[in-house]
C-alpha positions in Angstrom: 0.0 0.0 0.0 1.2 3.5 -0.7 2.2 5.4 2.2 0.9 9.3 1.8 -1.8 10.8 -0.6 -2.6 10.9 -4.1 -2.7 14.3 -5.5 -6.3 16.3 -5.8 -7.9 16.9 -9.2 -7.3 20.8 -9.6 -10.8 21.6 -9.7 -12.9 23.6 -6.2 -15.2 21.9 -3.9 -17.4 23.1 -1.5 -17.7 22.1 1.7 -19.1 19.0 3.0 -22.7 18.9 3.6 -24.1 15.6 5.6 -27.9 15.3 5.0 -30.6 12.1 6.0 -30.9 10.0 2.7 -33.7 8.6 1.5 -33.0 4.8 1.6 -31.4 4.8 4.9 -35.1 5.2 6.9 -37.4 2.9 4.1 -37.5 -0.4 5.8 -35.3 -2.9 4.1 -38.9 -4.5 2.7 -40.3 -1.1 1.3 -40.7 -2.0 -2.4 -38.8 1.5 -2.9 -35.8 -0.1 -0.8 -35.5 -3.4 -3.0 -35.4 -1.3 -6.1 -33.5 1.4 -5.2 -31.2 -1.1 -4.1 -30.9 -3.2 -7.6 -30.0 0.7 -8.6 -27.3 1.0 -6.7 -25.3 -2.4 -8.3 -25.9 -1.3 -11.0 -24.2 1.9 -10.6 -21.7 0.2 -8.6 -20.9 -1.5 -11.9 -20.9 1.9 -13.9 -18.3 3.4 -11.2 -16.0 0.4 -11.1 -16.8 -0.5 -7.3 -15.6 -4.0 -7.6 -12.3 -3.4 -9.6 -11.5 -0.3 -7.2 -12.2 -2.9 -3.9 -10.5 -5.9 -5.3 -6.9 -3.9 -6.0 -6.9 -2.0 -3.1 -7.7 -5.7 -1.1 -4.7 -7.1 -3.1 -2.3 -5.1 -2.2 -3.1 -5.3 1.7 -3.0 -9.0 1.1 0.5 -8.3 -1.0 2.0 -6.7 2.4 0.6 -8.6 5.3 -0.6 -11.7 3.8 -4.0 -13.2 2.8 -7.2 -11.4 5.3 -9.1 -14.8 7.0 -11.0 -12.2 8.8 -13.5 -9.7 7.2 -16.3 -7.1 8.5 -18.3 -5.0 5.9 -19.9 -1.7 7.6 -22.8 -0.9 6.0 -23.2 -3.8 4.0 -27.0 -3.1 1.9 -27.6 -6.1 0.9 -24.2 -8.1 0.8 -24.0 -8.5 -3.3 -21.2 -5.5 -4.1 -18.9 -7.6 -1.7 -20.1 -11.0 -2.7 -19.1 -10.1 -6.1 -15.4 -9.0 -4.6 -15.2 -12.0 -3.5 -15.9 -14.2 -6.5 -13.2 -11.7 -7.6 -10.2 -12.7 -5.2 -10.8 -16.1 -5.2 -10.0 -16.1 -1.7 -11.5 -19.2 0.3 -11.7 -20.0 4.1 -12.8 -16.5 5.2 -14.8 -15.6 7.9 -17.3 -12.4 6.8 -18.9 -10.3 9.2 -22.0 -8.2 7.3 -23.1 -5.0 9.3 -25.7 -3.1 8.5 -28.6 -1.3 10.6 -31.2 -3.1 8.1 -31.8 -6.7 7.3 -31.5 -6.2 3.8 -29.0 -9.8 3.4 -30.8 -12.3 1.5 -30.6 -16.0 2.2 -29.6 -17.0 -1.3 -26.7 -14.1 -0.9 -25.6 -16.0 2.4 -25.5 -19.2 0.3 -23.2 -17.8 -2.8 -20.7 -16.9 0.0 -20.7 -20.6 1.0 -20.2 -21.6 -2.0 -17.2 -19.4 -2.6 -15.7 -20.6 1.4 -16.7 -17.7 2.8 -18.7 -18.5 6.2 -20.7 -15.0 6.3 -23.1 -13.9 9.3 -25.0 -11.2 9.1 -25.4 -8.6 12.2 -28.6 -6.1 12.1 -27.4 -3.2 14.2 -26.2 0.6 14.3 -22.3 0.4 14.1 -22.0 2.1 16.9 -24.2 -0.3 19.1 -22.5 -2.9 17.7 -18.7 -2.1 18.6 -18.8 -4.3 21.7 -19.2 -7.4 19.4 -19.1 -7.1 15.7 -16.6 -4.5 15.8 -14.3 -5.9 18.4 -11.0 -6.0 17.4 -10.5 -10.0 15.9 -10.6 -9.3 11.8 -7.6 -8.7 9.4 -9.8 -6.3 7.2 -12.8 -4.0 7.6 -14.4 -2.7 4.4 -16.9 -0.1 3.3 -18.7 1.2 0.2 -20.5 4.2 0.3 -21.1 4.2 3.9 -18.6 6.8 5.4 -20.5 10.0 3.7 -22.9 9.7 6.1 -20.7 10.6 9.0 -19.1 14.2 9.9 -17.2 16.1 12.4 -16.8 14.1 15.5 -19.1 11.7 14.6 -17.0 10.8 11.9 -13.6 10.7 14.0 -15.9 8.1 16.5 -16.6 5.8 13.8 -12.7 5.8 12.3 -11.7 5.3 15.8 -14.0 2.2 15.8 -13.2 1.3 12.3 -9.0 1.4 13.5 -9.8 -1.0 16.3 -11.7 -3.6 14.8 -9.1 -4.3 12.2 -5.2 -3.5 11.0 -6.6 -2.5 8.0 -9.2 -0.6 6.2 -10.8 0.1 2.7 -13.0 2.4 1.7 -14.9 3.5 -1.4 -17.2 6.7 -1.3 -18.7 9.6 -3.2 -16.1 12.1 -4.7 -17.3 15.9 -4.1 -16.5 17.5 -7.2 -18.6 19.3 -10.0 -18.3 16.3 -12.6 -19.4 14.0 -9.8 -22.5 16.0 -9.1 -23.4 16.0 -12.7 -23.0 12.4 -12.7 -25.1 12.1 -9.4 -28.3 14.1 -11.5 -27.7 11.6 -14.3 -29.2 8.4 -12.7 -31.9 8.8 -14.2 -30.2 7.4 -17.6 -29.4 4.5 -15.9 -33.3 3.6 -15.0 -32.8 4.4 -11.0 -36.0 5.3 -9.5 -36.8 8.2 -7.3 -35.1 7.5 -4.0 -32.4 6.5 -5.9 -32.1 9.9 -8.1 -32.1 12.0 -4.4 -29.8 10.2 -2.6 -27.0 10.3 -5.7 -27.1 14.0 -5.3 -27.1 13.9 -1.4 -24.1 11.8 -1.4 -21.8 13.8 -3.7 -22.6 16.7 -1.2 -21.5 14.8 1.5 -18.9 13.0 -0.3 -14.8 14.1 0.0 -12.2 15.3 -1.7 -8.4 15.9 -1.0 -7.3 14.2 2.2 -10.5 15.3 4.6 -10.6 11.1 5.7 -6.9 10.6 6.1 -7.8 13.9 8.5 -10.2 12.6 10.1 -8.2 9.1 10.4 -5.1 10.6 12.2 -7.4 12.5 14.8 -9.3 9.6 15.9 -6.7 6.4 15.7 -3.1 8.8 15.6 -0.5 8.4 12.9 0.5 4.9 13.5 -0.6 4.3 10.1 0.0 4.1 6.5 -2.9 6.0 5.0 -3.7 6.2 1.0 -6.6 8.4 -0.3 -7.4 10.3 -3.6 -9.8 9.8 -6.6 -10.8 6.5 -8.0 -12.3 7.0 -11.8 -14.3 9.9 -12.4 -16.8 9.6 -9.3 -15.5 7.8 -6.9 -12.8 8.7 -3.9 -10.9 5.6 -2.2 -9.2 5.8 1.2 -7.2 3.2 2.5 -5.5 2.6 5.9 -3.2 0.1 7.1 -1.3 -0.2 10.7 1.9 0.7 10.3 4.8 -2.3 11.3 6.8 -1.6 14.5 
């Protein structure tokens, strides 16, 4: 993993505004829910989520050897990992899936077994759940568009909790940048319905730029880490965080 940051497109951004989104209070049975979760792989395929996940997962598997361990925060419905994992061909790994909604189908479950992952799911709010689920016993946590929902201290809280239940981290979220919000009010293109259309542009808003998680990072956990973060394809902002040796 690359210690340091990758440089900032030159382009302004505003700053960060955090608002409720849409999806995140429909129960996970809400017919909106379902769909405006099939929206959201597919724009995960249109942003490169997998490829962006699967290298950064490499290359902590290149420095400290293969994760047997995993928690996903803010999982959805488990298929934008599942499909990671079909990816890395890994087998024999324990998978923690967090997520405040039981949106983890049985049939998703199953396609992990099949690939030798033993996956349980946890239904809880990451922070009630950081006695248990995020206790410190996996080799890797991971998130996808999860992060943007967090500011200020809240945000330092959750890195802080992210930082102890693993040596390592990866995350994937919403770049803030002009382009990006373009793309967010282009959904619609793609066939995403209207919970899906709002939240794209409320994410960008509270999406980041520059090195506002590495930030955030080093306040909560300190600088006994090796910290990558910058732009990932035209949308998309990747932060990465491993412990550093000694």
């Amino acid at each position: 993993m690359a210690t340091g940051h990758a440089a900032a497109p030159a382009e302004a951004a505003w700053p960060r505004r955090v608002e409720p989104e849409v999806l995140d209070d429909l129960p996970a049975d809400d017919p909106r829910a379902r769909r405006s979760r099939r929206d959201l792989r597919v724009i995960h395929r249109f942003m490169g989520t997998r490829g962006i996940l699967v290298r950064a997962l490499r290359r902590i598997e290149e420095a400290t050897g293969r994760p047997r361990r995993v928690l996903e925060v803010g999982c959805g419905d488990g298929t934008l990992l599942l499909g990671v994992a079909r990816t890395l061909g890994w087998r024999d790994v324990e998978l923690t899936l967090l997520d405040r909604q039981p949106a983890v189908e049985p049939q998703t479950l199953a396609a992990y077994a099949v690939l030798g992952w033993r996956a349980r799911t946890v239904v809880a709010d990451v922070f009630d759940a950081a006695s248990d689920a995020m206790r410190g016993v996996h080799d890797v946590s991971v998130a996808s568009l999860f992060l943007h929902h967090f500011e200020g201290a809240t945000l330092e809280r959750l890195c802080a909790a992210l930082a102890a239940s693993a040596p390592a981290f990866v995350a994937y979220e919403p770049r803030r940048s002009r382009f990006a919000l373009l793309g967010s009010r282009l959904v619609v293109f793609l066939g995403a319905n209207a919970v899906t259309r709002a939240d794209a542009v409320l994410s960008v808003r509270a999406g980041f730029t520059r090195h506002e998680l590495s930030l955030a990072w080093q306040a909560a956990a300190g600088s006994a880490w090796e910290l990558d973060e910058g732009a990932a394809g035209p949308f998309g902002h990747r932060f990465c965080a491993r412990r550093a040796r000694g």
